[in-house]
C-alpha positions in Angstrom: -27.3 71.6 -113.9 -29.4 68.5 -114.3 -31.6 66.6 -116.6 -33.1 63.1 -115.3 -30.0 61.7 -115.5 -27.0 63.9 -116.3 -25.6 65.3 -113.1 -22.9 68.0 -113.4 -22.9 69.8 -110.4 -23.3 68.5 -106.9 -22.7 70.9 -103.3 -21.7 68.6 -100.6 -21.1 69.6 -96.6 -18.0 66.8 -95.9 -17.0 66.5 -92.3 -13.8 64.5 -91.8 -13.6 62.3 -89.0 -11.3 63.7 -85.8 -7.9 62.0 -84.2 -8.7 60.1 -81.4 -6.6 61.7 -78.2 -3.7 59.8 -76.5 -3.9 58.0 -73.3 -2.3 59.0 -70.2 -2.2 55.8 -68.8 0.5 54.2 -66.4 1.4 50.7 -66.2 0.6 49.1 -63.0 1.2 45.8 -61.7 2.1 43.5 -58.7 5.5 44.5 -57.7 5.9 47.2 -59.5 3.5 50.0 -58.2 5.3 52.7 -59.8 5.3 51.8 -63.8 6.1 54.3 -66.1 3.9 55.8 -68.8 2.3 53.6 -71.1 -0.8 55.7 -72.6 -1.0 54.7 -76.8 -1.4 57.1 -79.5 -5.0 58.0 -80.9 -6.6 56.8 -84.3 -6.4 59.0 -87.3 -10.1 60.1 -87.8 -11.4 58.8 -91.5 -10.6 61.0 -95.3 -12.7 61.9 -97.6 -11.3 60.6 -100.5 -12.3 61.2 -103.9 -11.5 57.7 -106.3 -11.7 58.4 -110.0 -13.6 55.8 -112.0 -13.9 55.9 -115.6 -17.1 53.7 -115.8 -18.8 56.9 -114.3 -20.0 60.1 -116.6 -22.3 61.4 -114.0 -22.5 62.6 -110.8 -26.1 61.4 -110.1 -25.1 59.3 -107.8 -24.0 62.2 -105.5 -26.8 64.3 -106.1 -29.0 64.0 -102.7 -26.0 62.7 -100.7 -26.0 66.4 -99.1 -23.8 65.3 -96.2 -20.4 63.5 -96.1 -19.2 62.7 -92.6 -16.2 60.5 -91.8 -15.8 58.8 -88.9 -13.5 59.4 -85.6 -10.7 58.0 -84.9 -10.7 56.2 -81.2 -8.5 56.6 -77.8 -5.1 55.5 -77.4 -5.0 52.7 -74.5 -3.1 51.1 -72.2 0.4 49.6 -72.2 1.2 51.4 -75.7 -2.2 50.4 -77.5 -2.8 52.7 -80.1 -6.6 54.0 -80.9 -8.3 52.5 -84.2 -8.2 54.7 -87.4 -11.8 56.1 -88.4 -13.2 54.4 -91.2 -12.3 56.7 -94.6 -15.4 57.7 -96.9 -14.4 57.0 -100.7 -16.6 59.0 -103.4 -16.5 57.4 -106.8 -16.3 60.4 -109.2 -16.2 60.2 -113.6 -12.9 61.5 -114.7 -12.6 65.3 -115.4 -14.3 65.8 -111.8 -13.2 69.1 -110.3 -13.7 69.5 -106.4 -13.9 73.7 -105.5 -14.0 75.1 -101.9 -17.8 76.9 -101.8 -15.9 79.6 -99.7 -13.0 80.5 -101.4 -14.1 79.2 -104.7 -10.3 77.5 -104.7 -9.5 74.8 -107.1 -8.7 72.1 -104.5 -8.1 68.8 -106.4 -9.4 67.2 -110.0 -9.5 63.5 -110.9 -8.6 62.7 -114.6 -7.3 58.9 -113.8 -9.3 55.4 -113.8 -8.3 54.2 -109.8 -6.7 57.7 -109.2 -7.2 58.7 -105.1 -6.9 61.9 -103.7 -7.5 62.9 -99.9 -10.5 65.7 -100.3 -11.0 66.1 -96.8 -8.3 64.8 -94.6 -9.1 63.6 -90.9 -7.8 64.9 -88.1 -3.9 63.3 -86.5 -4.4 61.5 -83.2 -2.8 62.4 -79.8 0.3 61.1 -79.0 0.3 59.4 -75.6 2.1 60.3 -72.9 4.4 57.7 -73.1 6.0 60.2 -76.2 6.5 62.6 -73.3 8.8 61.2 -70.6 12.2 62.8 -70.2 14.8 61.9 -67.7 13.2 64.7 -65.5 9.6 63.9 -65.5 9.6 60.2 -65.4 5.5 60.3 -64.6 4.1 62.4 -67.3 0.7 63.5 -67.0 0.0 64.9 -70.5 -1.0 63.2 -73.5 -2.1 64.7 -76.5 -5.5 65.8 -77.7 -6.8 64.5 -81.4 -6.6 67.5 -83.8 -10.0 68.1 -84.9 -12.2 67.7 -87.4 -12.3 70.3 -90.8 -15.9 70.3 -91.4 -16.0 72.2 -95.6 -19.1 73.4 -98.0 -17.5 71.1 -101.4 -18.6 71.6 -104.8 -18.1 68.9 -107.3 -18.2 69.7 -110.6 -17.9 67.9 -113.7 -16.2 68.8 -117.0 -16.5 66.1 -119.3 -12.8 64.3 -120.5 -13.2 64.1 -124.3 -11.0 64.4 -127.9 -13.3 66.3 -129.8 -15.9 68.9 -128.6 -18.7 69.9 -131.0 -19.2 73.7 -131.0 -22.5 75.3 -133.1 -25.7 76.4 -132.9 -28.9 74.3 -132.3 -29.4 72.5 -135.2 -26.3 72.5 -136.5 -26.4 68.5 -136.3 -23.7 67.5 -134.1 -26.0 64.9 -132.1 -26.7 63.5 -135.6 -23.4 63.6 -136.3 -22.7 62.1 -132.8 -24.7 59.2 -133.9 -23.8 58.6 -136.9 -19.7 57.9 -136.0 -20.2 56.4 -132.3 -22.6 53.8 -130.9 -24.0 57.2 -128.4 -27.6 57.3 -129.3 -28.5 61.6 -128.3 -32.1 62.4 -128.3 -32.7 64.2 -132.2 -35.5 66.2 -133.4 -36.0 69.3 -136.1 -36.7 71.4 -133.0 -33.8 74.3 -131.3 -32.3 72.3 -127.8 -33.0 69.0 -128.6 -30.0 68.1 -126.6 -30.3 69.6 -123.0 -27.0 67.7 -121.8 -23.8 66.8 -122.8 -23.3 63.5 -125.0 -20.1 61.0 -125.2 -19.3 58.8 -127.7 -16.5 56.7 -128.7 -15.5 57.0 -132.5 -14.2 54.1 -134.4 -11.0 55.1 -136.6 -8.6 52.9 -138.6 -6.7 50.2 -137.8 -8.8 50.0 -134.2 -7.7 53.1 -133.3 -10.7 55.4 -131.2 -10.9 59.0 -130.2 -13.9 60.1 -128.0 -16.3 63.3 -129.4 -18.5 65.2 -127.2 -21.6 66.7 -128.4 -22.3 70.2 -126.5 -25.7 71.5 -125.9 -25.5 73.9 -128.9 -24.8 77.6 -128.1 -26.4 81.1 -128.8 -25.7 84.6 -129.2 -25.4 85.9 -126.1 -24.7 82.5 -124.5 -22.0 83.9 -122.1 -24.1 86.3 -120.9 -26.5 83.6 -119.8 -29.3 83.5 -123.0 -30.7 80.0 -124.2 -28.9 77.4 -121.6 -26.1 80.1 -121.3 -22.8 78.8 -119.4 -24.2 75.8 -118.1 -22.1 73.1 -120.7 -19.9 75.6 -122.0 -17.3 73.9 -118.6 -17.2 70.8 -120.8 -15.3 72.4 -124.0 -12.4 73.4 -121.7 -11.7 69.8 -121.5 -11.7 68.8 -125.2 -8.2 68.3 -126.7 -9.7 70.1 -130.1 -12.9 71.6 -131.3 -14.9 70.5 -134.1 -17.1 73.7 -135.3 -20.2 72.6 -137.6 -22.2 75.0 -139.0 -25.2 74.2 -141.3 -25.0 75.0 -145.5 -28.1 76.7 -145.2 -26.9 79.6 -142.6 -27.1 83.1 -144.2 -23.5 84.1 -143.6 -21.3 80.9 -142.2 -18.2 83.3 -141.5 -20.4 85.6 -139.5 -21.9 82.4 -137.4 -18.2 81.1 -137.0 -16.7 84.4 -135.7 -20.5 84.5 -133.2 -19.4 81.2 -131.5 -15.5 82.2 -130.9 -16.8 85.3 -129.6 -19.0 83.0 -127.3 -16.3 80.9 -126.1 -13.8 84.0 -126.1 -16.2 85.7 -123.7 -16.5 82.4 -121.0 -13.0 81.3 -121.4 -10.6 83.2 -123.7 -7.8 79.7 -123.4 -10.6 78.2 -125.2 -9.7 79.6 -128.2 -5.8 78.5 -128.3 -7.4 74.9 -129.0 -7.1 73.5 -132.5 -10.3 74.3 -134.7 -11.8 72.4 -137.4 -14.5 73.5 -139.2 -17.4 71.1 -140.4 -20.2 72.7 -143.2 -22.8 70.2 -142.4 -26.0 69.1 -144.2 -24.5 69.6 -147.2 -26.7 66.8 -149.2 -28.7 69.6 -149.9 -26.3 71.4 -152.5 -25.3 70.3 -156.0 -21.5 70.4 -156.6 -22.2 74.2 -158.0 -23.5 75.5 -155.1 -20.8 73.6 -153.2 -17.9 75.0 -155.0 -19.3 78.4 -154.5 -19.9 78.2 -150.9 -16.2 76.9 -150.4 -14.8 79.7 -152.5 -16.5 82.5 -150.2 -15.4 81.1 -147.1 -12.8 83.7 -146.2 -9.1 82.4 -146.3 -8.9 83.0 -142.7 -11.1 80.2 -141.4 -10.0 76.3 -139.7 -9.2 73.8 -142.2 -12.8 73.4 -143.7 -15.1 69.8 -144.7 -18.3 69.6 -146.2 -20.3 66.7 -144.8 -23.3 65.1 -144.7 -24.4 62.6 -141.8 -27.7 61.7 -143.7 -25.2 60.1 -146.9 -22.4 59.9 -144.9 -20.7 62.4 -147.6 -17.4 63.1 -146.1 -17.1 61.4 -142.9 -14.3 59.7 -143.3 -12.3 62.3 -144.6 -13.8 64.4 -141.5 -12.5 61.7 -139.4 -9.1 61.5 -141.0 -9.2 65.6 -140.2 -9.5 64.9 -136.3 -7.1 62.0 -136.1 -4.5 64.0 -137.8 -5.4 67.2 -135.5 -4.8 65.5 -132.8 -1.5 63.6 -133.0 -0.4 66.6 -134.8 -1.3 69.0 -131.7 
């Protein structure tokens, strides 16, 4: 799920660290030949702990770290001396990471904080030394606990992107445009179908220095959810959008039949998806007079999201657009 720099999907094999065992030890000294128990308590072996850190929108930095191994916790010693702790391995993650056992395809844990920790793999207890075990009966115990062991697991880390606004439409449909026209993100753009192979963030500017963040989605096809074009691979990221912007282009054939194509799209990978409030955006739209305009918005079927015709080239409507999605979301 890659381009040269957009990592989305990493498979790690994370080995905690083990507990050190307990000692059995017994004191000895001059005088006193026959000292009790005095064996410590083993280390803790290391986490692996998953930090989240909002700097991050990638997981490239996790792509060819194929193995995560902790380490072990130490020995208990002498006269109560408990083992060291194994050293913990912390994996900076960008927010909306989602950790998934490979085996049981389990959700285990997802980071959506800046500074937020969360044990992924915890390490193994240490023994307790046989000092724990003396009873007025058996003054001399022999026993002291092994460490438990390590949990060795086959992790996937995935990433859904943490955004306000998700763009939903076709190729060409001119959300990167869009993208770049509201935010500071610069998204590759050409005339050409999947100009933008991964996912884009950008932080818009509103009024009053208010923000809201947008995400521009690799656009979608017919028959996207059953794997055409770049099929499921972005569609993760819409699940995390708090709303979803649809833009369609003024020079589609029939917009209410490409609107109802791409909720049947999302319907089919994630059916939720579609209990998220929907605008509707009828882009490109520098390209009709105010006749053609009116006549467009009259067919649009009474049935459709709350509806604005924009254009990113003129900047017709953007701010109005803007005011659309501010009010969407504080309005839920």
């Amino acid at each position: 799920m890659a381009s040269n720099n957009f990592i989305d999907y990493v498979k790690l094999v994370c080995r905690s660290g083990k507990g050190g065992a307990g000692s059995h030890h017994f004191f000895r000294a001059k005088g006193l030949p026959n000292g009790g128990p005095d064996g410590g308590d083993g280390g803790r072996g290391g986490h692996i702990i998953l930090e989240g850190n909002s700097q991050l929108w990638t997981l490239l930095h996790l792509q060819y770290q194929k193995h995560v191994f902790a380490k072990d916790g130490e020995g208990g010693g002498e006269n109560l001396r408990s083992g060291a702790q194994g050293a913990d391995i912390v994996l900076q993650v960008p927010l909306g990471t989602v950790a998934r056992s490979v085996e049981t395809g389990e959700q285990l844990l997802e980071i959506t904080e800046h500074g937020q920790r969360l044990v992924l793999v915890p390490g193994g207890r240490g023994g307790l030394g046989n000092d724990h075990f003396k009873t007025s009966t058996n003054q001399a115990p022999e026993y002291a606990q092994p460490g438990e062991p390590a949990i060795e697991a086959l992790i996937v880390l995935e990433l859904k992107l943490l955004a306000d606004v998700g763009l939903v439409g076709f190729p060409n449909a001119g959300k990167s445009t869009l993208l770049s026209v509201v935010s500071a993100a610069k998204p590759k753009i050409a005339d050409y179908a999947f100009t933008t192979l991964v996912p884009n963030l950008g932080v818009v500017a509103y009024r009053d220095y208010k923000s809201f963040v947008m995400a521009d989605i690799p656009g979608i096809i017919e028959g996207a959810a059953e794997g055409r074009g770049l099929g499921t691979r972005f569609l993760r990221h819409i699940e995390r959008n708090s709303m979803l912007l649809f833009m369609i282009a003024c020079d589609s054939p029939d917009i209410a039949a490409e609107y109802e194509i791409l909720l049947g799209e999302l319907r089919q990978f994630n059916p939720e998806l579609l209990d998220k409030t929907r605008l509707l955006a009828i882009t490109k739209t520098d390209m009709l007079d105010e006749e053609l305009e009116a006549e467009m918005r009259a067919s649009l079927p009474a049935d459709m999201p709350p509806t604005v015709f924009i254009s990113s080239l003129t900047n017709k409507n953007i701010q109005p657009l803007k005011d659309m999605i501010w009010k969407a979301l504080h309005t839920g």
